[in-house]
Backbone atoms as SQL, in Angstrom:
CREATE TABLE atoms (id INTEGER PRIMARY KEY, chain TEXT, resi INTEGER, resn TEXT, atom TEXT, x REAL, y REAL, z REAL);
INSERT INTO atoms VALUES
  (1, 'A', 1, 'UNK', 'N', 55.005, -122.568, 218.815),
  (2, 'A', 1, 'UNK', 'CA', 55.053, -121.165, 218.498),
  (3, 'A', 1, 'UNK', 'C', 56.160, -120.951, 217.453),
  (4, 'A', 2, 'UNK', 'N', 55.903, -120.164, 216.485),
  (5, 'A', 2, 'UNK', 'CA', 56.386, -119.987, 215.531),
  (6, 'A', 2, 'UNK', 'C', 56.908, -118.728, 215.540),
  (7, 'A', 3, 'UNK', 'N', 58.402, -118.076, 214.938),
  (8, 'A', 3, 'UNK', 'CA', 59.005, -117.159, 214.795),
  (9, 'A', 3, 'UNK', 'C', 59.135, -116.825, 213.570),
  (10, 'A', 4, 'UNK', 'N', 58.920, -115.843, 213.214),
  (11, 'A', 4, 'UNK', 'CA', 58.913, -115.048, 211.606),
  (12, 'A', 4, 'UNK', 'C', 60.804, -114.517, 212.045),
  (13, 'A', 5, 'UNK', 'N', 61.401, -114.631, 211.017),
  (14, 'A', 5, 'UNK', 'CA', 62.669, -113.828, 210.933),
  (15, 'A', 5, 'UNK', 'C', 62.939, -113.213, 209.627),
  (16, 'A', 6, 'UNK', 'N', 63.234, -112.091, 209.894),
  (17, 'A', 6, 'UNK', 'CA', 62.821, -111.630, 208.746),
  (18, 'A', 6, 'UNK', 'C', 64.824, -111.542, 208.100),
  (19, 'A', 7, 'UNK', 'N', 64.639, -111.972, 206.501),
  (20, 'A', 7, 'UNK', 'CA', 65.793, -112.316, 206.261),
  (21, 'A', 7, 'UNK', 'C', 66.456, -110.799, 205.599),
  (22, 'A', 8, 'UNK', 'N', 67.322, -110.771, 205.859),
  (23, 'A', 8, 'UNK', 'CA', 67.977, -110.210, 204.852),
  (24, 'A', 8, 'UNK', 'C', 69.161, -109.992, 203.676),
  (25, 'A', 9, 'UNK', 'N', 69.019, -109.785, 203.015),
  (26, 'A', 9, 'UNK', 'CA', 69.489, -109.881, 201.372),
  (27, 'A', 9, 'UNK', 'C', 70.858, -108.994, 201.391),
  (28, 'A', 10, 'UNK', 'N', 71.695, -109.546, 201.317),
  (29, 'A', 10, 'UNK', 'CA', 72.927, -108.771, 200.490),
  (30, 'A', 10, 'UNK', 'C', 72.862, -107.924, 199.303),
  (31, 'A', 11, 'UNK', 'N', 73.022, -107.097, 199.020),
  (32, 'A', 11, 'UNK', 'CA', 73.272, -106.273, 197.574),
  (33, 'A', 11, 'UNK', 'C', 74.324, -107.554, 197.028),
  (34, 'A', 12, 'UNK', 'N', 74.359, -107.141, 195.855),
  (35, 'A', 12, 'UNK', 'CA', 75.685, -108.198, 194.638),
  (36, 'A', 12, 'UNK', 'C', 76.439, -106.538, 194.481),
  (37, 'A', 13, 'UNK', 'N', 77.465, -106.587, 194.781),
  (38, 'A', 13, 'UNK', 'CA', 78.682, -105.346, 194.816),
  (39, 'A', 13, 'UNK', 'C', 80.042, -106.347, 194.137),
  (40, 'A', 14, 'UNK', 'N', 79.935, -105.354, 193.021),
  (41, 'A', 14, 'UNK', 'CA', 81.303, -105.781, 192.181),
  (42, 'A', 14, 'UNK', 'C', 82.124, -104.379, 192.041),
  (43, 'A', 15, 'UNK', 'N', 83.398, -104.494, 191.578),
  (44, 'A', 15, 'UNK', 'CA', 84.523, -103.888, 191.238),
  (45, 'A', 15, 'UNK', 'C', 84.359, -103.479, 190.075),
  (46, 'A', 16, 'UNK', 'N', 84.499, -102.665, 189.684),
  (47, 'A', 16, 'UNK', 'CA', 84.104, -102.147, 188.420),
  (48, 'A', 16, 'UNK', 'C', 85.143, -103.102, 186.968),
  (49, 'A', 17, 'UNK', 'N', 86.060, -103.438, 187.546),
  (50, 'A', 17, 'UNK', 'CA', 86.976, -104.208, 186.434),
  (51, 'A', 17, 'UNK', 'C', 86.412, -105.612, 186.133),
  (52, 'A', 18, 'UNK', 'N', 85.411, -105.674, 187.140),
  (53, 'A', 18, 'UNK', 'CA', 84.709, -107.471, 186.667),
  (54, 'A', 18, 'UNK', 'C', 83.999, -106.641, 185.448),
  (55, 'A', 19, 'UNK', 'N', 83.576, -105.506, 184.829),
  (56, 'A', 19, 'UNK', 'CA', 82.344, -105.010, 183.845),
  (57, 'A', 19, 'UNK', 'C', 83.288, -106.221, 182.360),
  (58, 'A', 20, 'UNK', 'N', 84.363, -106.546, 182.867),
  (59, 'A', 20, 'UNK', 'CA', 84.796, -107.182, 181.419),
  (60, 'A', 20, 'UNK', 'C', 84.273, -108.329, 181.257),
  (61, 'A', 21, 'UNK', 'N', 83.404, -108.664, 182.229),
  (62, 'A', 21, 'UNK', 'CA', 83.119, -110.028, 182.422),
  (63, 'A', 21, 'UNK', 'C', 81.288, -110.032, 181.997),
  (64, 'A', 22, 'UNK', 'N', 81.343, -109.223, 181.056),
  (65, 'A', 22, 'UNK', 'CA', 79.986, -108.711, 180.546),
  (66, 'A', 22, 'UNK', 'C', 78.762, -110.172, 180.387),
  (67, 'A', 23, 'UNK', 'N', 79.340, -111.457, 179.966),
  (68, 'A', 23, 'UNK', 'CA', 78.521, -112.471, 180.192),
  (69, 'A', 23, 'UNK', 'C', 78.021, -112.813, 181.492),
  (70, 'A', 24, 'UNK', 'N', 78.868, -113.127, 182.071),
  (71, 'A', 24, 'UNK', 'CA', 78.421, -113.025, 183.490),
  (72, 'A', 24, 'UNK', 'C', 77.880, -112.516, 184.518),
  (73, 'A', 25, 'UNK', 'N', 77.797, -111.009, 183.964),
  (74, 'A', 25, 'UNK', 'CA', 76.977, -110.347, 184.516),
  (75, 'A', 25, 'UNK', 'C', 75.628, -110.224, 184.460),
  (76, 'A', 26, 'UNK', 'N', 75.597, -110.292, 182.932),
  (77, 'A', 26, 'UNK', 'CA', 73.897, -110.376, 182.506),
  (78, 'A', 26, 'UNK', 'C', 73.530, -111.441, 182.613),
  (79, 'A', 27, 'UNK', 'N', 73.803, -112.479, 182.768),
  (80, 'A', 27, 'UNK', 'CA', 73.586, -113.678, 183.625),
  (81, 'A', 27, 'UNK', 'C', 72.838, -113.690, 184.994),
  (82, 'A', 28, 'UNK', 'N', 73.987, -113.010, 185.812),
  (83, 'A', 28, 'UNK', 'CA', 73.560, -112.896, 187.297),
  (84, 'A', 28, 'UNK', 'C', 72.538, -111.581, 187.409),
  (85, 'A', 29, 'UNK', 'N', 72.364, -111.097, 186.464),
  (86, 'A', 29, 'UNK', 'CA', 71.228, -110.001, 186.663),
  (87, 'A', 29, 'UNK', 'C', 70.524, -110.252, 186.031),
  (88, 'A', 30, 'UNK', 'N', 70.166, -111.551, 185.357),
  (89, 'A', 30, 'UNK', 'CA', 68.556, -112.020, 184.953),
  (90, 'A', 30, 'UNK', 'C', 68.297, -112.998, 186.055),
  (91, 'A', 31, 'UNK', 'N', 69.280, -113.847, 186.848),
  (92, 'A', 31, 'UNK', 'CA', 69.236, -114.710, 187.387),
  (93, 'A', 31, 'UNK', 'C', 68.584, -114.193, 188.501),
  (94, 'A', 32, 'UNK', 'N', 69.292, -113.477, 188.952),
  (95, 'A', 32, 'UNK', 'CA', 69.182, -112.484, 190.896),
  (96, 'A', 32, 'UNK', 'C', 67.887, -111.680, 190.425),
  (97, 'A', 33, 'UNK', 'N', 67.381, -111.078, 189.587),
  (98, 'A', 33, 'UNK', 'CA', 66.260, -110.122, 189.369),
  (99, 'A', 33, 'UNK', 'C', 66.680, -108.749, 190.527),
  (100, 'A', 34, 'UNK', 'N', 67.676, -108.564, 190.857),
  (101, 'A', 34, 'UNK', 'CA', 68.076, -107.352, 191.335),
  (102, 'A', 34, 'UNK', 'C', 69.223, -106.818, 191.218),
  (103, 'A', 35, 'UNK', 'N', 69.541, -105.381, 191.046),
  (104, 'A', 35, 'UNK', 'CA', 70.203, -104.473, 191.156),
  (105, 'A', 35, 'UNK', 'C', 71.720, -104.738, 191.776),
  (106, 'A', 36, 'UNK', 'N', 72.669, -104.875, 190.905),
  (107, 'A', 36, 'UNK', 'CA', 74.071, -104.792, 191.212),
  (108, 'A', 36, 'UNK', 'C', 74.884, -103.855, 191.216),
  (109, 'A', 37, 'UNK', 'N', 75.987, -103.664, 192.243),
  (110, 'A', 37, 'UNK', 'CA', 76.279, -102.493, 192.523),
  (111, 'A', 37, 'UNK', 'C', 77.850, -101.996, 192.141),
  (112, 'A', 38, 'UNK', 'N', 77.888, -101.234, 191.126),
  (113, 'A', 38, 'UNK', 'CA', 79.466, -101.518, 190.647),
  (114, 'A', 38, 'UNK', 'C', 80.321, -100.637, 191.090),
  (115, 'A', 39, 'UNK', 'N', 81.189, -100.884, 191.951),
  (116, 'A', 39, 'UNK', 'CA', 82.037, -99.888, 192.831),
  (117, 'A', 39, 'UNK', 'C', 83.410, -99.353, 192.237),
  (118, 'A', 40, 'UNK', 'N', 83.681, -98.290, 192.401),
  (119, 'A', 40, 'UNK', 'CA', 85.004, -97.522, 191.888),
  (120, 'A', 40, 'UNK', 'C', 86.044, -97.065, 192.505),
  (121, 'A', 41, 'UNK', 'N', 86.799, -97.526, 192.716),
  (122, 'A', 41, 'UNK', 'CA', 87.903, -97.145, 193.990),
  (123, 'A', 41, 'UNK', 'C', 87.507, -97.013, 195.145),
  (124, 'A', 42, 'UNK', 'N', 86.454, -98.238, 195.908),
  (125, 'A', 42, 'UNK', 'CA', 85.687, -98.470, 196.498),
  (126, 'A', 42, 'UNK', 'C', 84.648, -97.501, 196.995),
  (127, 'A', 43, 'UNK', 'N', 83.668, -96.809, 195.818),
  (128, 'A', 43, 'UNK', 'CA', 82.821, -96.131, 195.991),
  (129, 'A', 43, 'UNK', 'C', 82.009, -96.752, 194.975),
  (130, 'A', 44, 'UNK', 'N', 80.539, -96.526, 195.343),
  (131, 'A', 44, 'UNK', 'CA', 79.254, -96.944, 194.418),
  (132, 'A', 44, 'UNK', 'C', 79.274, -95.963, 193.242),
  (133, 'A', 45, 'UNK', 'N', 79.855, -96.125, 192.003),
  (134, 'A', 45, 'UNK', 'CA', 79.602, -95.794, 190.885),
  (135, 'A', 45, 'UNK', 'C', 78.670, -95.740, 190.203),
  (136, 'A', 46, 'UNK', 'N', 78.248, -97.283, 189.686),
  (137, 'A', 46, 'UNK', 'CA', 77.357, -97.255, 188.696),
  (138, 'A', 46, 'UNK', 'C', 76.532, -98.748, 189.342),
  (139, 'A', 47, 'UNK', 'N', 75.078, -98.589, 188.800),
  (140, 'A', 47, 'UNK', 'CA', 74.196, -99.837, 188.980),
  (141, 'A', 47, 'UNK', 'C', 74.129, -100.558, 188.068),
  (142, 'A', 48, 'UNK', 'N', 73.803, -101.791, 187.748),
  (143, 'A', 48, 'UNK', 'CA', 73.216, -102.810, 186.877),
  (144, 'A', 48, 'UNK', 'C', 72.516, -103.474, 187.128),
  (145, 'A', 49, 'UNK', 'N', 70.908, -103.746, 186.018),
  (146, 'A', 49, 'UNK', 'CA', 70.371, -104.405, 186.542),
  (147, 'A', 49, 'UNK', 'C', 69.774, -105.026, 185.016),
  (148, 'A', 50, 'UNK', 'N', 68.742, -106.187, 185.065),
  (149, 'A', 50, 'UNK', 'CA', 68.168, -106.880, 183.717),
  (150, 'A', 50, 'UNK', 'C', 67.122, -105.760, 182.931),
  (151, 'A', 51, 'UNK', 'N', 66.923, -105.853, 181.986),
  (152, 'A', 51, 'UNK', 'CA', 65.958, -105.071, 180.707),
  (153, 'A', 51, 'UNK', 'C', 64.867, -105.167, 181.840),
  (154, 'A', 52, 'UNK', 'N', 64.446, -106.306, 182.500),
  (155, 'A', 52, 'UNK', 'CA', 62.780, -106.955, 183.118),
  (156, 'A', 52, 'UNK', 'C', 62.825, -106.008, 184.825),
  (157, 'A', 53, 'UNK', 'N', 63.515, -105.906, 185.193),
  (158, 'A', 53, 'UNK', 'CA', 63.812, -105.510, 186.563),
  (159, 'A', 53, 'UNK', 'C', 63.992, -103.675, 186.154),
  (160, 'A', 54, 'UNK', 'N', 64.496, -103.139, 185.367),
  (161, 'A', 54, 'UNK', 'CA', 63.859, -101.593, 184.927),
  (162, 'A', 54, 'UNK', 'C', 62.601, -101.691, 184.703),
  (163, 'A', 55, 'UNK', 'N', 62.446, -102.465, 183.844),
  (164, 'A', 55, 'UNK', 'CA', 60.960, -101.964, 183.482),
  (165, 'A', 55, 'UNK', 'C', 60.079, -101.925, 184.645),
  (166, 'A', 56, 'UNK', 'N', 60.040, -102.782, 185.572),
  (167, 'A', 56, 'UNK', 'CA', 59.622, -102.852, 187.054),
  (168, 'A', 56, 'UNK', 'C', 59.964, -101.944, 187.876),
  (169, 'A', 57, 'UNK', 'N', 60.710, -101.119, 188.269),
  (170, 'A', 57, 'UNK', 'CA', 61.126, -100.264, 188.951),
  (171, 'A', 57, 'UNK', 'C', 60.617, -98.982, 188.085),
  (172, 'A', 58, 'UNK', 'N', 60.770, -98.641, 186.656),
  (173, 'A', 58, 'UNK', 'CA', 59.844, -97.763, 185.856),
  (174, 'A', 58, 'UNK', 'C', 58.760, -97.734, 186.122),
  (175, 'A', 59, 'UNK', 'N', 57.620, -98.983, 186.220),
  (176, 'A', 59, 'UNK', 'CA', 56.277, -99.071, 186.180),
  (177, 'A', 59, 'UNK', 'C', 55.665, -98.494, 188.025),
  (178, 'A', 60, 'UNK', 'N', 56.798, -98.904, 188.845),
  (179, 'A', 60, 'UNK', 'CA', 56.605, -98.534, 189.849),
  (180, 'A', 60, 'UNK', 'C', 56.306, -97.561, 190.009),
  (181, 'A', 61, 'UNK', 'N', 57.977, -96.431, 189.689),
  (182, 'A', 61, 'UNK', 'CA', 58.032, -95.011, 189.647),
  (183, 'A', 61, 'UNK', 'C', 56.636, -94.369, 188.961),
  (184, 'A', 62, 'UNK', 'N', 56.014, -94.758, 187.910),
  (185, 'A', 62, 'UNK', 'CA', 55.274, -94.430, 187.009),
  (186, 'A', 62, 'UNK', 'C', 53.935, -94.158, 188.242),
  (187, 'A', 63, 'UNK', 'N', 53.660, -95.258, 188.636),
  (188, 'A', 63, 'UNK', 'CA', 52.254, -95.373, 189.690),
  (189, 'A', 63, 'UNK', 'C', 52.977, -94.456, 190.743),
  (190, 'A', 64, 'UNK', 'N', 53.481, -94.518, 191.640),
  (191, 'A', 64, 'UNK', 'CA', 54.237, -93.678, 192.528),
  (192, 'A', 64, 'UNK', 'C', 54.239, -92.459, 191.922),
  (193, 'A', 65, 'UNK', 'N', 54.265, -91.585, 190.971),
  (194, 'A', 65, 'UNK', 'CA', 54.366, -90.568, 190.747),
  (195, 'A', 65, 'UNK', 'C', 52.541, -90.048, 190.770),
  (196, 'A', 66, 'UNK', 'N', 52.072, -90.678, 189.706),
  (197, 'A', 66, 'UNK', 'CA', 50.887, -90.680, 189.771),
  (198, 'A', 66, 'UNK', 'C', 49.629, -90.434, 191.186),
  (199, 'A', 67, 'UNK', 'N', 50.340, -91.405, 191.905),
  (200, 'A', 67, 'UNK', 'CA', 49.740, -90.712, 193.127),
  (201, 'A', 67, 'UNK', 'C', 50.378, -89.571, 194.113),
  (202, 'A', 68, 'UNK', 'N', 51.371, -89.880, 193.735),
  (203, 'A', 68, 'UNK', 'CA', 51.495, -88.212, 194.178),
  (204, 'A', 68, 'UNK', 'C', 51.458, -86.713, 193.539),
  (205, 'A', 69, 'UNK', 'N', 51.097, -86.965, 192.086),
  (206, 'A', 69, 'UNK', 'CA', 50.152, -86.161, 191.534),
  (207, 'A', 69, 'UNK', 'C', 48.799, -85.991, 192.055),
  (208, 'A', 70, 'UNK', 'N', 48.129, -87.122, 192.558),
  (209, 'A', 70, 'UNK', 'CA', 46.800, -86.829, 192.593),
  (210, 'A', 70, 'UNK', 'C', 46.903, -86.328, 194.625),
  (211, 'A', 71, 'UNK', 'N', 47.753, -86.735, 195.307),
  (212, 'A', 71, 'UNK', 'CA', 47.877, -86.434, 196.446),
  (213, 'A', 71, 'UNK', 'C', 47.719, -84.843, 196.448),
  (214, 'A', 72, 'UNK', 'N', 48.870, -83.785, 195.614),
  (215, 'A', 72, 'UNK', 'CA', 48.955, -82.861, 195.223),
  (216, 'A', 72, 'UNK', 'C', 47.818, -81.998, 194.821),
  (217, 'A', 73, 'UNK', 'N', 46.635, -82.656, 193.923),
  (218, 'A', 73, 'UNK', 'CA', 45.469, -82.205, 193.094),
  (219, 'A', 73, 'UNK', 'C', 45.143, -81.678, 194.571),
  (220, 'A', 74, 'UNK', 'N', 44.691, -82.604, 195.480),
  (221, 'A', 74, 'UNK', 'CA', 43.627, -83.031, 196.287),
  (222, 'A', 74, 'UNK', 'C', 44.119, -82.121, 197.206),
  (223, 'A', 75, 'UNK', 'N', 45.164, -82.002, 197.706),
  (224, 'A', 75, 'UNK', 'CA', 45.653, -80.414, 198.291),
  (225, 'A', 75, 'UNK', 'C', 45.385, -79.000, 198.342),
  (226, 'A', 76, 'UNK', 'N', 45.203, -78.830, 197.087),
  (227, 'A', 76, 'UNK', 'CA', 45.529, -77.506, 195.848),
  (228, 'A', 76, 'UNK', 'C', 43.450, -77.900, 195.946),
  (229, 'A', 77, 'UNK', 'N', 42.869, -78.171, 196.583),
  (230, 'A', 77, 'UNK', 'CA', 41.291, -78.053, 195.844),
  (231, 'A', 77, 'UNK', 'C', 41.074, -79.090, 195.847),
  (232, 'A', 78, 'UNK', 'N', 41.270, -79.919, 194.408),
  (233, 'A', 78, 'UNK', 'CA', 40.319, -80.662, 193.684),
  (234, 'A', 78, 'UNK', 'C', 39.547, -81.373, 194.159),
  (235, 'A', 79, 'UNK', 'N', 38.235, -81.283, 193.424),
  (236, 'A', 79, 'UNK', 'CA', 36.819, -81.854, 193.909),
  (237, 'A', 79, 'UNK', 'C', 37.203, -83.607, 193.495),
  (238, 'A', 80, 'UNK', 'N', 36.814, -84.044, 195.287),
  (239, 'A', 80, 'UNK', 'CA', 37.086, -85.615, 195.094),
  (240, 'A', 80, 'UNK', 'C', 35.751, -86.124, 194.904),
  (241, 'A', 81, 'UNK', 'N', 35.814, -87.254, 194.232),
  (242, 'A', 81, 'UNK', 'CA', 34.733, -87.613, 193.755),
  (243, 'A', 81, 'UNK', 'C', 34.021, -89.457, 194.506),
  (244, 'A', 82, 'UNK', 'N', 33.502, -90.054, 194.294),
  (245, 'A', 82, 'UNK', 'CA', 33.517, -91.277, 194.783),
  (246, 'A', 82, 'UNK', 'C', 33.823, -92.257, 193.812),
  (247, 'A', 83, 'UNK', 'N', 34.254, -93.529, 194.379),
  (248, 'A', 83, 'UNK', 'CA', 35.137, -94.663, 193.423),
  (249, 'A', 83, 'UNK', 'C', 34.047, -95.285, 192.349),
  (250, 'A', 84, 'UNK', 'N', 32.904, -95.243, 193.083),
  (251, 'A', 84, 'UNK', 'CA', 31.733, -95.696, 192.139),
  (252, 'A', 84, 'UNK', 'C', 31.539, -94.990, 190.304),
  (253, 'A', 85, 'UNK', 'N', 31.808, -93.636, 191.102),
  (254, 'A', 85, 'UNK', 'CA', 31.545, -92.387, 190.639),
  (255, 'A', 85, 'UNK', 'C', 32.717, -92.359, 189.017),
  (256, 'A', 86, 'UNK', 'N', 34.141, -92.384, 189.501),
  (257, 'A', 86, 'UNK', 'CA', 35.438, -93.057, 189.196),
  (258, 'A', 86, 'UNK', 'C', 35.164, -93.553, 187.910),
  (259, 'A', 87, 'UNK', 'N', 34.638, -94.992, 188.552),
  (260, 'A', 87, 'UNK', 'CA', 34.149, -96.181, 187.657),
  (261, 'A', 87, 'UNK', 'C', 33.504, -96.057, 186.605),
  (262, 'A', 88, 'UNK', 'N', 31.953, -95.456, 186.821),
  (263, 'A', 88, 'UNK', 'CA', 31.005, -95.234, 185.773),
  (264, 'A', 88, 'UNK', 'C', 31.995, -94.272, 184.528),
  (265, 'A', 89, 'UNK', 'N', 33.265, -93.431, 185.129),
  (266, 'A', 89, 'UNK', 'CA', 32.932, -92.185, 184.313),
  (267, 'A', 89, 'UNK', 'C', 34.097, -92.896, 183.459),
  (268, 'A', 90, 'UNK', 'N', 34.964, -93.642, 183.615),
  (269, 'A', 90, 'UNK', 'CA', 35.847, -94.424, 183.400),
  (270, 'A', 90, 'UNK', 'C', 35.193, -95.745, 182.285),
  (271, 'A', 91, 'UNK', 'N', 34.080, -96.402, 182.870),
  (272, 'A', 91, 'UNK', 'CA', 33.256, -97.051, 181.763),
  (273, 'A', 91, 'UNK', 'C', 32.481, -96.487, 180.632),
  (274, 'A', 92, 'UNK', 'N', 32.156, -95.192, 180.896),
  (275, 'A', 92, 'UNK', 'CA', 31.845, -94.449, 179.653),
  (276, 'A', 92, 'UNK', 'C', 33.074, -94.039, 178.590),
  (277, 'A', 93, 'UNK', 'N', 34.354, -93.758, 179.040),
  (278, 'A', 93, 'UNK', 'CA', 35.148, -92.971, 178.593),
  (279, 'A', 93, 'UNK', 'C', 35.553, -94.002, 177.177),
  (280, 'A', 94, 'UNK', 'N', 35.947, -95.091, 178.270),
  (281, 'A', 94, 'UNK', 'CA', 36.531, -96.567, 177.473),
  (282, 'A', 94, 'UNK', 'C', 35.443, -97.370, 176.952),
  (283, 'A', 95, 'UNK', 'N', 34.573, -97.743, 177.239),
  (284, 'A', 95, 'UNK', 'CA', 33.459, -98.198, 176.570),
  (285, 'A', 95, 'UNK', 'C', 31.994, -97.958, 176.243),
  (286, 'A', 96, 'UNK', 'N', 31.626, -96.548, 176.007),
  (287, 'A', 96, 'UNK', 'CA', 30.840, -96.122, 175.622),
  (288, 'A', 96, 'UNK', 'C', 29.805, -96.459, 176.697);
């Protein structure tokens, strides 16, 4: 019998005076692919993270918003339609 444990991850929490250490950072935030946490008189100031790891958290937000736009539509009225339905009107739009 096998046990799943589920692990968990430390944040990377720096001092805001390591920011001089600007190589190293962008280093460990292409390396780690997550979010570092830069603290200020031991409070969470400011985040850092790689160019690749925004854009991911953007693309997220982006879909995440999106459906809760359409969550919203579908509230307020709007006539739902079927996925088939979706599809066809979606294959006409984009490919004739």
């Amino acid at each position: 019998m096998t046990q799943e444990r589920e692990v968990l991850i430390m944040p990377t929490i720096m001092p805001i005076r390591d920011l001089r250490n600007t190589s190293e950072i962008s280093e460990l935030a292409h390396k780690k692919q997550e979010p570092i946490f830069i603290t200020k008189n031991g409070y969470s100031d400011l985040v850092v993270m790689s160019a690749e790891l925004y854009e991911k958290f953007a693309q997220i937000n982006r879909i995440d918003q999106a459906i809760y736009e359409a969550e919203k539509e579908v509230e307020n009225g709007a006539e739902l339609i079927s996925v088939d339905s979706a599809i066809e009107r979606l294959n006409k739009k984009y490919y004739g």
